[in-house]
C-alpha angles and dihedrals in degrees: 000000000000122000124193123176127219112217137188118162107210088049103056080232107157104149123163123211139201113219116229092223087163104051101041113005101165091053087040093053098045075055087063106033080064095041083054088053089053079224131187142206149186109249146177154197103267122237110206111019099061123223098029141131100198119204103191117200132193114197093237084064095060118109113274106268103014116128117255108196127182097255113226122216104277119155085356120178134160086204105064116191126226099283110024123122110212125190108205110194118207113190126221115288086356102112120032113248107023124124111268118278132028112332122210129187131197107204119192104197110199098170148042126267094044103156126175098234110140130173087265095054140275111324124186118236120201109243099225107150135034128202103242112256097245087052103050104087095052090045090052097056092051087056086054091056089047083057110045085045102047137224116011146150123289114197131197117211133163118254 
């Protein structure tokens, strides 16, 4: 079992997370290649989609060298549940308004009724972490000061 945390100091947020290698490996690997990394990234609480910190990514803000593949479909759902980290890949020209190039979002859900409707229309995210269970309140009420605060830096580490 893999644990990764997702940490953003003002906050207090702190929250460890079990990959779900076996449900969705390819979106669970690109996680820890950026928990390697010890990667951050501007982020922010979500608009349409409710209870969400979004971490959008270009791909020109990855980390140099880091791989950036096209993500299939693995664990997908438009209807996300409290605690489940979801990674959404856009590829390249395929949605109006994005940044050039490939566009990945993390998306850490910390409460019920998520739900991937964006101003384009419903996507689909792959579900390939999940906050451990004895970590979720606490993580919830971080994501309410995030919210509450406004945009911050979300940060990926290994556990």
């Amino acid at each position: 079992m893999r644990i990764i945390k997702l940490v953003e100091p003002q906050s207090g947020l702190s929250a460890r997370c079990r990959l779900l290698d076996d449900a969705a490996p390819v979106s669970a690997a690109f996680l820890w290649d950026l928990a390697e990394r010890k990667a951050g990234f501007d982020a922010i609480h979500a608009i349409w989609t409710g209870p969400e910190i979004s971490v959008p990514m270009p791909a020109s803000t990855l980390p140099e060298g880091m791989a950036q593949p096209a993500i299939p479909a693995e664990n997908a759902t438009s209807y996300p549940d409290s605690g489940d980290i979801v990674l959404a890949y856009l590829a390249a020209g395929s949605t109006k308004g994005l940044p050039p190039g490939d566009f990945y979002d993390i998306g850490l859900f910390y409460g019920s009724g998520g739900r991937l409707l964006m101003p384009f229309g419903w996507i689909q995210a792959n579900v390939c972490a999940r906050i451990l269970d004895e970590d979720l309140a606490k993580a919830q009420a971080d994501c309410r000061t995030i919210r509450r605060n406004g945009a911050c830096t979300l940060s990926l580490e290994t556990a």
